[in-house]
C-alpha positions as CSV (number, residue, x, y, z in Angstrom):
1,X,120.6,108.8,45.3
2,X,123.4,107.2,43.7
3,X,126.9,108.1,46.1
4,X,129.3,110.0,44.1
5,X,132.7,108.3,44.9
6,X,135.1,109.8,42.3
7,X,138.3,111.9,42.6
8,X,138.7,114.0,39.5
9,X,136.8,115.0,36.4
10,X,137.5,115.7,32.8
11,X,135.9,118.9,31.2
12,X,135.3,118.8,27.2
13,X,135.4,122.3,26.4
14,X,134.7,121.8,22.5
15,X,131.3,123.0,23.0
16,X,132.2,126.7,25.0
17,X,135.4,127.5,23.8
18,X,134.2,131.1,22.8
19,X,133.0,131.7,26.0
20,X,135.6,130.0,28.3
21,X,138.5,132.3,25.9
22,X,136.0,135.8,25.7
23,X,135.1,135.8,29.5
24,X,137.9,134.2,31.3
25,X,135.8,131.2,32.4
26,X,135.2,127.5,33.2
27,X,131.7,126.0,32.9
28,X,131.2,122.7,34.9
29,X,128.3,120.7,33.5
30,X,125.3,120.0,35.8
31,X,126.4,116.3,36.2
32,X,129.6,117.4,37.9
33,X,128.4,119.9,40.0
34,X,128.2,117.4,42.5
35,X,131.8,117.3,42.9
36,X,132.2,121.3,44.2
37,X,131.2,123.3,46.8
38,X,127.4,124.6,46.7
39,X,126.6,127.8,44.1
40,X,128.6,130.8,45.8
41,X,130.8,128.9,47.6
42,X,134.5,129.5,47.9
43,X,137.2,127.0,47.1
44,X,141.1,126.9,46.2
45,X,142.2,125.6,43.0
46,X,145.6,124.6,43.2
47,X,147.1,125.1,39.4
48,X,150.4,126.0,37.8
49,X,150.4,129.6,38.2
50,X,149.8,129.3,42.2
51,X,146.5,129.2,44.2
52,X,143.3,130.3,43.0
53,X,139.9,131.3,45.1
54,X,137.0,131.0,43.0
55,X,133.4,129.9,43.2
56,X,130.8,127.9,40.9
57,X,128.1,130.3,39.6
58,X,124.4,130.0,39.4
59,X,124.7,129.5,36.0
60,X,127.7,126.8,36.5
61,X,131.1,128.1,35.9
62,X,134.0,129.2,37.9
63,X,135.5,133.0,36.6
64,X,136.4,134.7,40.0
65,X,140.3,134.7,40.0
66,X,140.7,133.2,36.1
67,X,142.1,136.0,34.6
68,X,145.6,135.3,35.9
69,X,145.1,131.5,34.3
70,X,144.2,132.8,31.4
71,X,146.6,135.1,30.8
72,X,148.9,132.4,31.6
73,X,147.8,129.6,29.7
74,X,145.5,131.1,27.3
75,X,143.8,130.8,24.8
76,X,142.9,127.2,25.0
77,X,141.8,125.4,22.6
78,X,138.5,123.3,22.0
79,X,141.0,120.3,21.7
80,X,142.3,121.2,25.1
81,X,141.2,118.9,27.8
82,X,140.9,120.6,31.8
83,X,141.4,117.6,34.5
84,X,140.1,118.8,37.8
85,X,141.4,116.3,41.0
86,X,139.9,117.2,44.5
87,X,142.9,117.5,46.6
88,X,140.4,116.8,50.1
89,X,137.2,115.5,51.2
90,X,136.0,118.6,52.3
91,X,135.7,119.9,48.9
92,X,138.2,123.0,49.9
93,X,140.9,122.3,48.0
94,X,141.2,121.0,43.7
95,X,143.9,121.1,41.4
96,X,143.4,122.1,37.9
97,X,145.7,120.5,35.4
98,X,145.4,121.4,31.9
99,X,146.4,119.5,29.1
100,X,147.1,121.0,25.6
101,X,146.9,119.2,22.5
């Protein structure tokens, strides 16, 4: 089991930009699910439009409380990049920084 000792991720969202734009929603590949909470879980994501409490889904992506982001700071593009930094090592508390090309 190799030990998982990193603080942030980098999400490509080339591949699901349709869906992330349509539905309001993040997917976090398999080999980062590591970093979250388990399936159903709660967590905050800290990002610029305030606190948001979402979970990863059984299918891997975070949508519960997204639409506000979205609204915000949509519609990203597939050039876009989404940084996610875990704020604690309880895996409570992430902030969510996106950067637009």
């Amino acid at each position: 089991e190799p030990v998982h000792d990193i603080d942030s991720i980098s999400l490509d969202l080339s591949k699901d930009i349709h869906t992330v734009n349509k539905y309001n929603k993040i997917y976090i590949p398999q080999k980062f699910r590591f970093f979250f909470p388990k399936t159903g879980a709660d967590f905050i994501l800290n990002t610029n439009i305030g606190n948001i409490r979402t979970h990863i889904t059984a299918s891997g992506y975070f949508s519960a409380g997204m639409q506000g982001w979205f609204k915000i700071n949509g519609p990203v593009d597939f050039s876009d990049k989404i940084f996610i930094k875990s704020l604690d090592d309880g895996k409570n508390n992430y902030e969510l920084i996106h950067i637009s090309k």
